[in-house]
C-alpha positions in Angstrom: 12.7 -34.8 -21.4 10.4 -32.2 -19.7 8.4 -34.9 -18.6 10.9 -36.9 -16.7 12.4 -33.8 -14.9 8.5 -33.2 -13.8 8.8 -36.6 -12.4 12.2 -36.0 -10.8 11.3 -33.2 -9.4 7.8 -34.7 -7.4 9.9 -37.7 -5.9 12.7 -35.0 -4.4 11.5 -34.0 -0.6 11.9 -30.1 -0.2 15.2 -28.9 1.3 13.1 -26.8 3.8 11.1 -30.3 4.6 12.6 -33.9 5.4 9.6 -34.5 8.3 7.7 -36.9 4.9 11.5 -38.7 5.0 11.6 -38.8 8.9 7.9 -40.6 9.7 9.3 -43.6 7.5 12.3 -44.1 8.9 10.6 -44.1 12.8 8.5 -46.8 11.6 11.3 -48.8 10.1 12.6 -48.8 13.3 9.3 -49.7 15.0 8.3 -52.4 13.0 11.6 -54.4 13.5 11.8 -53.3 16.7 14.6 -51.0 17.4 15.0 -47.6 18.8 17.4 -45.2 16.7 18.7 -41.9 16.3 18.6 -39.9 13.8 20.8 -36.6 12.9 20.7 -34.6 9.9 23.5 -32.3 8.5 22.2 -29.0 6.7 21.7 -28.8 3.2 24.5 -28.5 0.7 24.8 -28.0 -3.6 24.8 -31.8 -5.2 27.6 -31.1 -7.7 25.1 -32.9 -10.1 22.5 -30.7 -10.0 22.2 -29.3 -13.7 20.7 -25.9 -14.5 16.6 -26.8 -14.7 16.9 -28.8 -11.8 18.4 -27.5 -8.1 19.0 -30.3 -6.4 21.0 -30.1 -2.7 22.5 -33.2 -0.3 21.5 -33.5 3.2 23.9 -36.0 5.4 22.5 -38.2 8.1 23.4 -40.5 10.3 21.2 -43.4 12.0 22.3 -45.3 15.1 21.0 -48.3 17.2 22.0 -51.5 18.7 21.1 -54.8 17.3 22.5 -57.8 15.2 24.0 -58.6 11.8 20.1 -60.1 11.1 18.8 -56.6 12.9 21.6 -54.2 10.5 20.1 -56.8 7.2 16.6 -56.3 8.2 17.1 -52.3 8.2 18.8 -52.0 5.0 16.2 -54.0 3.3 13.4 -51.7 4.3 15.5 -49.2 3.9 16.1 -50.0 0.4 12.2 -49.7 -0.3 11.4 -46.1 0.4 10.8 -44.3 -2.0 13.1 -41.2 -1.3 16.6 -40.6 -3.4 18.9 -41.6 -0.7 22.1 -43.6 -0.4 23.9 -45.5 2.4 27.3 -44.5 2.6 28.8 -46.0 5.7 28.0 -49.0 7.8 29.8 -49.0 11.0 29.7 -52.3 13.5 31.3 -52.3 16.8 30.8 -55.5 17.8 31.5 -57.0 21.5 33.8 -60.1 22.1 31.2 -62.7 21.5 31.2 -61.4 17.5 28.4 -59.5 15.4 25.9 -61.8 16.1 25.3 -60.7 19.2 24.0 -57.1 19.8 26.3 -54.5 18.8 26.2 -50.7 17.9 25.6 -50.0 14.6 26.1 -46.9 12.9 24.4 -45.9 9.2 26.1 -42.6 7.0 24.1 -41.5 4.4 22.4 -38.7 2.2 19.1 -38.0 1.3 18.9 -35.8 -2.1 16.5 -32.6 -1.9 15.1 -29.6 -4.4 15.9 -26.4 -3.5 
């Protein structure tokens, strides 16, 4: 058990830190060829945190333009860094011709930090 909290802990970015969570998500963006921006709340207590391990909840939000292929692409890469994060919100505003052509897309989310 000692073990696995050890390896909890070394996969949590520090609360004080997010810049290591930050360079990945600019070169998401890069490499499929979208500018974004980024916004991060402040820290706040995960109500799951147990007593050996302090864990805290930092929202975000990420916005660009692009297509339903564009918004797909994202979440893939997304889905492969290797930060505890989730996406909570997916917003789509999306102009007359429909979502395939390039609309404003907005991502919620959190990214899970040790205090």
């Amino acid at each position: 058990k000692k073990k696995t909290e050890e390896n909890i802990l070394k996969a949590l970015l520090a609360a004080e830190d997010i810049l290591p969570f930050v360079s990945p998500l600019e070169s998401l963006a890069t490499d499929i060829g979208i500018v974004e921006q980024v916004r991060f709340g402040t820290p706040s207590p995960y109500a799951g945190s147990g007593d050996k391990i302090s864990i805290s909840k930092i929202d975000f939000s990420i916005a660009f333009q692009g297509t339903i292929d564009t918004l797909l692409g994202y979440l893939s890469r997304f889905e492969d860094l290797r930060y505890f994060t989730g996406i909570q919100t997916i917003t789509i505003t999306a102009p007359a011709e429909g979502w395939g052509a390039s609309s404003s897309i907005s991502l919620g989310g959190v990214v899970y930090v040790k205090n």
